[in-house]
C-alpha positions, 0 to 999 in steps of 0.5 A: 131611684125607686123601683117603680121608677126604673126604666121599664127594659131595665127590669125587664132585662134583670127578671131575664138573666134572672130567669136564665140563671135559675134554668141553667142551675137547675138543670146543671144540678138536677140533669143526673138526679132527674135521668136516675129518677125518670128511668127508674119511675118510667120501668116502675110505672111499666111494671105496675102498667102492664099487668093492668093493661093486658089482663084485660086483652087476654081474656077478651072474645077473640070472636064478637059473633061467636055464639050467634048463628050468624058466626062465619068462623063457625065452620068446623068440618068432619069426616069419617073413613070405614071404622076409624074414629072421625077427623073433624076441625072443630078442635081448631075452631072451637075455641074461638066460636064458643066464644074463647079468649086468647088464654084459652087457644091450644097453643097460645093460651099458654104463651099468653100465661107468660104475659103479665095480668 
């Protein structure tokens, strides 16, 4: 008989175990390479990732105002008792209404030259 002439379930019953043998070979043969292969790219595409994705963040404006006379951040208060130099907290502000990002903070800027980018 020809092929075209077989029963239409028939073929369709063959190209399923078919299909179903290939899967299952496939994955038997390929389960360890593929779980090696993906942790390997997943750590590499990490390490190429990172960088790129927060050299940006850390030299965003922390303020969008900042700069403007509308910034409610910019608030620094000073005062000043008989001889002795003032006291004021703009060295707490003024890193972020001068338009600052979160490399150029007091403390966190260090932290943040830890970070990739």
């Amino acid at each position: 008989m020809a092929r075209h002439a077989a029963p239409r379930n028939q073929r369709r019953a063959l190209l399923r175990a078919g299909l179903t043998v290939a899967a299952a070979a496939g994955a038997v043969l390929g389960a360890g390479s593929t779980a090696h292969a993906a942790k390997t790219d997943l750590s590499e595409g990490l390490a190429h990732a990172l960088p790129g994705a927060l050299g940006p963040v850390k030299s965003l404006q922390l303020d969008p105002l900042a700069n403007t006379g509308v910034d409610p951040l910019d608030n620094a208060v000073g005062t000043q008792v008989a001889d002795f130099p003032s006291v004021s907290t703009a060295l707490a502000t003024d890193p972020v209404t001068k338009g600052g990002s979160l490399g150029t903070l007091p403390l966190v800027g260090q932290a943040a030259g830890l970070l990739p980018g």
